[in-house]
C-alpha positions, 0 to 999 in steps of 0.5 A, spaced: 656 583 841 655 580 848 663 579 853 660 571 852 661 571 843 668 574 844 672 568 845 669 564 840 671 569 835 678 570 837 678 562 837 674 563 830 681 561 826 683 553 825 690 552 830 694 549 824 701 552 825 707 551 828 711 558 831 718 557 831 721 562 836 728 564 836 733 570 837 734 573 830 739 573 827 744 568 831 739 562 829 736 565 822 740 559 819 737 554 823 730 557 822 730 558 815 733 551 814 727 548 820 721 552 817 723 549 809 722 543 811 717 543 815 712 547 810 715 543 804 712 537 809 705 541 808 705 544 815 704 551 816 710 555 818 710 562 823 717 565 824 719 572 823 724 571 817 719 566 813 713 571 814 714 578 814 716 582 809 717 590 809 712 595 812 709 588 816 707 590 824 712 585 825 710 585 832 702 584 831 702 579 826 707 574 830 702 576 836 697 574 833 699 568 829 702 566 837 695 567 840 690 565 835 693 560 830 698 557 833 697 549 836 704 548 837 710 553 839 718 550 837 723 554 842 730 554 839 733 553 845 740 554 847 744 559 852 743 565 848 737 565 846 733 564 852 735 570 855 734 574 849 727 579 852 723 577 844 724 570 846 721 570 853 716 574 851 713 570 846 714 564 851 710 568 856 705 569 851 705 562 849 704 560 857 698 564 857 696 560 851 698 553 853 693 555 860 687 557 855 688 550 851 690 547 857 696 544 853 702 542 858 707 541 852 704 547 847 711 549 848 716 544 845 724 546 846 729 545 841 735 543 844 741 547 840 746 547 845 745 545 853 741 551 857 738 553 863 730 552 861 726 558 864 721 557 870 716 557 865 718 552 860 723 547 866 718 542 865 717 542 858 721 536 854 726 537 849 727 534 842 736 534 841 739 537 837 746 536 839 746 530 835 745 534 828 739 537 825 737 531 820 737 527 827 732 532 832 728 533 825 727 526 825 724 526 832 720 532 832 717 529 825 715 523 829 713 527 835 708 533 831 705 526 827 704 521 831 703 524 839 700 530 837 697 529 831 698 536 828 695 538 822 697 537 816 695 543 810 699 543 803 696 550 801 701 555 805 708 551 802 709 554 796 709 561 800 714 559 804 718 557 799 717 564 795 720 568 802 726 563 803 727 565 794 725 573 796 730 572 802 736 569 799 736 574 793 736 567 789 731 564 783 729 557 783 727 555 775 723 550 773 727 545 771 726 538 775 734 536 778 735 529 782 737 529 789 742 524 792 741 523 799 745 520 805 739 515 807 739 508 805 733 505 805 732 499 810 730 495 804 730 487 809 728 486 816 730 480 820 723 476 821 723 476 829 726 480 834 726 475 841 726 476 848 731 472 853 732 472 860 738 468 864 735 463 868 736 462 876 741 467 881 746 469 876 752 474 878 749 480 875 757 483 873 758 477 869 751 478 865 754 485 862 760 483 861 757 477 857 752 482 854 757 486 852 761 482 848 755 478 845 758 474 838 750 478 836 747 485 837 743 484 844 740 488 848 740 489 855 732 489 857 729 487 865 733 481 867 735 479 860 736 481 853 732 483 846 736 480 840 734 477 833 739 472 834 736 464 836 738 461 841 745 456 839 747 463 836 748 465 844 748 459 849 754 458 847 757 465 849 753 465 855 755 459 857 753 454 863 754 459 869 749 464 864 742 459 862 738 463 858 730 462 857 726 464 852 721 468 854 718 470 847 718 473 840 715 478 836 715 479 829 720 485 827 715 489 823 710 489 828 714 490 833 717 497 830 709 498 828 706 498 835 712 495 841 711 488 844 705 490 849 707 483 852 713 485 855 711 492 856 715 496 851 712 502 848 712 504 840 717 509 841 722 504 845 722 499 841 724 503 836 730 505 840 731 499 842 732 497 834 735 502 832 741 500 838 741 493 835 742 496 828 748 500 831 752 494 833 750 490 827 753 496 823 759 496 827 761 490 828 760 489 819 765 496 820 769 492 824 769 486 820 771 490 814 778 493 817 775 500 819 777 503 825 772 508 831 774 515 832 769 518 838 767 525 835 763 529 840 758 527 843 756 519 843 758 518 835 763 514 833 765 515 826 768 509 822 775 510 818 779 505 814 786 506 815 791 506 810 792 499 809 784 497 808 782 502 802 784 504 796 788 509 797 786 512 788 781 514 786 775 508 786 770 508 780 762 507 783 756 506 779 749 504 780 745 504 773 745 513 772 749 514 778 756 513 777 762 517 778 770 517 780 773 519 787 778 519 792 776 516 800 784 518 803 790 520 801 796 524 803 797 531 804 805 532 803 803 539 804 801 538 811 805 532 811 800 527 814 794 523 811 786 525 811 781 519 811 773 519 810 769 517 814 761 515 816 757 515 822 752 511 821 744 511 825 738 507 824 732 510 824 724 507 823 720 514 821 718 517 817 720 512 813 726 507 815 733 508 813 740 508 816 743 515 815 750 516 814 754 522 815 760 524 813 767 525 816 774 527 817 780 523 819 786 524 820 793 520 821 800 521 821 802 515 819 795 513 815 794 509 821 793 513 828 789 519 829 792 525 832 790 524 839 789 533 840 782 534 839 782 541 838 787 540 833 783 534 829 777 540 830 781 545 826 784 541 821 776 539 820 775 546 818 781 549 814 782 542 810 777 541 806 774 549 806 774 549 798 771 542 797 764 543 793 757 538 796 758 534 789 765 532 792 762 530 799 757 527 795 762 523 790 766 520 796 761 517 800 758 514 794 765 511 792 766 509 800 759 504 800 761 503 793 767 500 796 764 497 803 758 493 798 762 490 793 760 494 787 753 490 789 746 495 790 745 492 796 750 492 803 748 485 807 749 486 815 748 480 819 743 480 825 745 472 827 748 467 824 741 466 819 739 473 818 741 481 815 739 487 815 739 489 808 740 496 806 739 498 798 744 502 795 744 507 792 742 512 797 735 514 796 734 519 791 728 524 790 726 528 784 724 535 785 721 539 780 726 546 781 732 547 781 737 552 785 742 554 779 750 554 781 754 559 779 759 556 774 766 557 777 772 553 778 772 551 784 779 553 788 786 548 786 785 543 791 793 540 792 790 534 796 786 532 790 789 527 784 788 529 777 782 524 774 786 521 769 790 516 775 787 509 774 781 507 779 779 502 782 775 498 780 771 493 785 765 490 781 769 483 782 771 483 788 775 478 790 777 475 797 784 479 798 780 486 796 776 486 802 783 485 806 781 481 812 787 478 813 793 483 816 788 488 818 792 492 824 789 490 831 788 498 835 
């Protein structure tokens, strides 16, 4: 064997996997819940607590696989894990891959919490994951599929899944099981999104501020702005002092397909760019329908209906099969105050589109104003709720959209004067073919939760009163 046939058969092997690089055991739960749902996606998956099982030469097996099988490495990034001496030595060893394949963003951050980045990986771009796992998984799903193109293999999935049973000492059974998920599909589009530009000297502060409180989602973009909206439903607002040209359209599909390559927006901004008009629309319906903002960590905002605006007995929901019974606020006498649920919601165009709404906690003294402490808001999220069950949480968001649409299988949000954003209800739901059995025990007594036999709230004919739009309490 000659030194020049080496390299071609250390490279003999196809690079189709995704190392994921993490400091056991702080982000073994992060890592199992990333590597299952990459594999169940077809991707083949590298991570110390996915592969190896006893008596494996861990360390020359993940070398291995990092070396010579790898074509894209997740670093789980936050500020422990990237002093841990594991972590830099596979992100040295992935150095040294990314110069042989001369593949600058062979090493792809996962933003867990803010980091200093090490000298080898400080210009590495990130995927966020500070605003929650379902959102970066979205991002890096769109990165791995449609900028890096990486390989797709369903041979390896059913493996992965074996050593994630294997490590949590639980058996999957046969047995198909619905799962109800928090995406809506986006099931209508309005038919074009527009580009406006003010026309002539124009006061710039004037502008934003008119933007701002625009009676349509717009968009700041160049000396202008995007909308769906047609002109008459914004001249007016702008007024004489801000003429508007239209400077061009495009339709809304396309333009979430392949971006607007006339006004120089890419795919990837004009998704994001979709996605903000989304938000206001969607927070202008919340708005409209009484509910309140609260700022959660970060940037989200969650949506509460205060006392006066939802029922505060339980609401009976129904689509076809689904169907169910459950409270969305209420009084704690124990506690003497009052717990409200709440959504954020985010839109999104991959890997399919949907809006995704999370789940929250309010709480108020008074059913109407939130306890200005965060740190106290922060603890009752913890302790409040520590024995409600996932079916719990499921039942009240579906009892929630149930109310906020009316009883209806779809929720109408206006976009213009004309159009809406429509989003289907029920959430989308999928079809497994296993299960994970439950154990069968009574869940602990919940003081704060009312007996099934109160009378529900029934909002299949809705009238004008229910949706209290008079009355409403001003912040």
């Amino acid at each position: 064997m000659t030194a020049s046939s080496k390299p071609k058969e250390a490279e003999a092997e196809p690079r189709e996997a995704i190392f994921i690089s993490h400091a056991a055991p702080e982000d073994n739960a992060f890592t199992i819940w990333l590597g299952a749902k990459l594999s169940a996606l077809g991707y083949e998956v590298w991570a110390d607590v996915l592969r190896l099982k006893g008596g494996d030469d861990w360390q020359r097996k993940l070398e291995h696989a990092l070396r010579h099988r790898t074509c894209k490495m997740l670093l789980v990034a936050n500020p422990n894990a990237v002093q841990k001496q594991g972590v830099r030595n596979e992100i040295q060893i992935a150095s040294d891959v990314a110069r042989k394949l001369q593949d600058n963003a062979f090493i792809i951050p996962l933003r867990m919490e803010p980091f200093e980045a090490p000298f080898l990986i400080a210009h590495a771009q990130y995927i966020d994951f500070t605003r929650g796992w379902a959102r970066g998984l979205s991002e890096l799903l769109e990165t791995l599929q449609e900028t890096y193109h990486v390989p797709q293999n369903t041979r390896d999935g059913e493996a992965i899944w074996r050593d994630i049973q294997l490590l949590h000492a639980k058996t999957l059974t046969r047995q198909p099981e619905r799962l109800i998920s928090n995406w809506l599909s986006i099931d209508g589009l309005p038919d074009k999104i527009r580009y406006y530009e003010f026309r002539g000297q124009i006061s710039e502060r004037r502008a934003q501020a008119a933007m701002k409180d625009a009676p349509w989602p717009v968009k700041p973009f160049r000396r202008g702005f995007l909308s769906f909206a047609r002109i008459h439903d914004l001249q007016d607002h702008f007024g004489g002092n801000l003429p508007l040209a239209s400077k061009g359209e495009r339709r809304v599909a396309g333009f979430l397909e392949t971006g607007w390559d006339k006004i120089g927006i890419e795919r990837i901004d004009a998704r994001n760019q979709f996605s903000d008009l989304a938000r206001q629309a969607l927070e202008a319906l919340f708005t409209e329908r009484g509910l309140r903002s609260y700022a959660m960590s970060g940037t989200q905002l969650a949506w509460w209906a205060p006392i006066d605006v939802a029922p505060t007995n339980k609401i009976s929901f129904r689509w076809d099969d689904i169907s169910g019974l459950r409270q969305i606020q209420g009084r704690s006498e124990k506690r003497g105050m009052n717990w409200h649920f709440g959504v954020s919601a985010a839109a999104r165009s991959a890997p399919l589109r949907h809006v995704r709404v999370v789940s929250r906690l309010i709480f108020t003294q008074d059913g109407k104003r939130p306890f200005d402490d965060p740190a106290k808001m922060h603890r009752l999220r913890r302790s409040f709720a520590k024995t409600w069950r996932n079916a719990r949480w499921r039942d009240m968001l579906l009892a929630f959209l149930h109310w906020l649409a009316d009883g209806k299988d779809a929720l109408a949000v206006p976009v213009s004067s004309e159009e809406d954003l429509v989003l289907g209800l029920p959430p989308i739901t999928w079809q497994v073919p296993v299960s994970l059995p439950v154990a069968d025990e009574d869940p602990e007594r919940d003081e704060d939760d009312p007996s099934d036999d109160e009378e529900p709230e029934d909002f299949d004919t809705p009238n004008e009163h229910d949706r209290g739009e008079d009355g409403h309490d001003e912040d």
